[in-house]
C-alpha positions in Angstrom: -67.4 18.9 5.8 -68.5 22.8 5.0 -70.6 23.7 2.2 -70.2 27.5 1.2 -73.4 28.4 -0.7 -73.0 32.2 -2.9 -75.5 32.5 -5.0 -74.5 35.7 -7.3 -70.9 36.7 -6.9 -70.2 39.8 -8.5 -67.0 41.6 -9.4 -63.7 40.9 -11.0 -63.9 38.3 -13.6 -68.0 37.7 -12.9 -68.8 36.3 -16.4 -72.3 35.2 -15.3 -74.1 37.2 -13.1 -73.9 40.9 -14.0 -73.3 40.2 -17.9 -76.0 38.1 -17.9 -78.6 40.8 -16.6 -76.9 43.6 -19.0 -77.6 41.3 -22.2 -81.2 40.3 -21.1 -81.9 44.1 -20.2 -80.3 45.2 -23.5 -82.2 42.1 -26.0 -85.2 41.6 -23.8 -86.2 45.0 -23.0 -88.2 43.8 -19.8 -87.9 44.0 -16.2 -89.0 40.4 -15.1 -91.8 40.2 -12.3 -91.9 44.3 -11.8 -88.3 44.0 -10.9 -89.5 43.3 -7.1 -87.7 39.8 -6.9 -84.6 39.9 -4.0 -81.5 37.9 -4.7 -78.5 37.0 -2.5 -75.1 38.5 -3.9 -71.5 39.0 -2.5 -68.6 40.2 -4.0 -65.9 38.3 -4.9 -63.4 40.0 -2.4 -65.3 39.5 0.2 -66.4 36.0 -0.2 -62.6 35.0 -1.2 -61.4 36.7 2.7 -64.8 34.5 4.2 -63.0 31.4 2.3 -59.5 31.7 3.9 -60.8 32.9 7.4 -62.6 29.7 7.5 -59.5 28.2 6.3 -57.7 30.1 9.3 -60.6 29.5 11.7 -60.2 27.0 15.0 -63.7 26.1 14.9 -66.3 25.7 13.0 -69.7 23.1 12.4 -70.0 21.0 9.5 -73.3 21.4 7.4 -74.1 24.3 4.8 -73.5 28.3 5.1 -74.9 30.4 2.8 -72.4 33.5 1.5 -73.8 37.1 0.6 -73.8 40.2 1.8 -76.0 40.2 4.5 -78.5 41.9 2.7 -81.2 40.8 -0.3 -81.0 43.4 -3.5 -83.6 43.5 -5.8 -83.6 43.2 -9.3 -84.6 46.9 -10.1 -81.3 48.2 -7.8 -79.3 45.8 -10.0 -81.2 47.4 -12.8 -80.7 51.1 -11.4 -76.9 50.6 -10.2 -76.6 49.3 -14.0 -78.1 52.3 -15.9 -76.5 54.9 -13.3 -72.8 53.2 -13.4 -72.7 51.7 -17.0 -75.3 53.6 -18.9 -77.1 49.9 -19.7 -80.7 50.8 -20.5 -82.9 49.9 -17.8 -86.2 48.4 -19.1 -89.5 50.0 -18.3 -91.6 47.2 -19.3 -92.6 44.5 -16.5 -93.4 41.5 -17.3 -94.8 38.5 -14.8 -92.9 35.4 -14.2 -95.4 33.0 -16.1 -95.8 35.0 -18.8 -91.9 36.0 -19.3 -91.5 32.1 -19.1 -93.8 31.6 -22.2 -92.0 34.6 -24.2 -88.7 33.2 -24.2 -90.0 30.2 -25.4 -91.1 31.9 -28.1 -88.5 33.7 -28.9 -86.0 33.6 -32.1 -83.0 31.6 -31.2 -80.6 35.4 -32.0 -82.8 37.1 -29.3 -82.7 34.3 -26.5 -78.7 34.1 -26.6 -75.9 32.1 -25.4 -77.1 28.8 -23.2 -80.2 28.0 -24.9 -83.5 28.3 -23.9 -83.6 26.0 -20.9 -80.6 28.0 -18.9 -82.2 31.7 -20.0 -85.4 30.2 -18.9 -83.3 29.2 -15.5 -81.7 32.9 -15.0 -84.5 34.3 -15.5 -86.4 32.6 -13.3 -83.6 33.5 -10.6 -84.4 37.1 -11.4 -88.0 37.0 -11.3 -88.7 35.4 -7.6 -87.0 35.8 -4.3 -84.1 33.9 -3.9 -82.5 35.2 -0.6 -80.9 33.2 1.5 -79.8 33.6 5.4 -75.5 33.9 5.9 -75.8 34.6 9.1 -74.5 31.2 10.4 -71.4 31.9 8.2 -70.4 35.7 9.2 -71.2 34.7 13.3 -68.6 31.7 12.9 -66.4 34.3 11.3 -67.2 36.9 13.8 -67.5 39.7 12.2 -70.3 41.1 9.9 -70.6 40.9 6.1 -69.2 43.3 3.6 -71.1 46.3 2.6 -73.8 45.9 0.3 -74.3 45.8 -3.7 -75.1 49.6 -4.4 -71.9 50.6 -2.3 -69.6 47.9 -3.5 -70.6 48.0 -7.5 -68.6 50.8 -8.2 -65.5 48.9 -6.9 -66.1 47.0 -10.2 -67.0 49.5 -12.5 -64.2 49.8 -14.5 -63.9 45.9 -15.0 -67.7 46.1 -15.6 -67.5 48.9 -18.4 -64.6 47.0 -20.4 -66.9 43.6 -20.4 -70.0 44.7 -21.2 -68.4 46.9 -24.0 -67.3 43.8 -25.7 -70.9 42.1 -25.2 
């Protein structure tokens, strides 16, 4: 068996990953950790074509392969490409991962949003410490390199972007 591993897909119907930073840069007002944490993302296009040339591929080794672009992005180009495409406010205010942790605790229930505590805690947590991982076992077996990265593919999704986060 093949275990395909995104860990933030962005794009067309993302409900989760882009909303989720919008609404905890708009409520929050911090940038977690400086903003210097590196995440793994792809765009849904391009990890739906990596799913069907798998599909379509002779070959290939059982075991896990992560999905992403080929290239970490940090939380403040998320941030930046945010404020620059959408006009979301970018917070100014950093805030480190231990203390941030202890803040949401704290927090009024209207502030901390949808999920509860426990999963803001968990997304936040994403945001504030590296979580990159390696897909270059998946785009060798597919031959070909990854799709381009987050700041040139965002404004694919602008307009999708724009329409849900003006309803947030």
């Amino acid at each position: 068996g093949l275990v395909l591993r995104p860990l933030f897909v962005y794009g067309q119907g993302d409900a989760r990953f882009v909303p989720a930073i919008a609404r905890a840069a708009r409520r929050l007002r911090i940038r977690p950790a400086g903003g210097q944490a590196r995440v793994s993302v792809i765009a849904v296009d391009s990890l739906a074509a990596a799913i069907a040339d798998l599909v379509a591929a002779p070959t290939w080794s059982p075991g896990v392969m992560h999905a992403n672009d080929g290239q970490p992005v940090s939380l403040n180009e998320i941030l930046d490409t945010l404020e620059r495409a959408l006009g979301v406010p970018a917070p100014r205010l950093s805030v480190p991962w231990p203390l941030l942790r202890l803040l949401v605790r704290a927090l009024p229930a209207r502030l901390v949003g949808g999920g509860g505590r426990a999963t803001v805690e968990h997304r936040l947590f994403l945001i504030s410490r590296d979580h990159y991982f390696d897909s270059g076992r998946l785009w060798q077996t597919l031959g070909r390199p990854p799709g381009p990265p987050f700041r040139e593919r965002f404004d694919d999704s602008r307009d999708f972007y724009a329409r849900t986060l003006g309803a947030t």
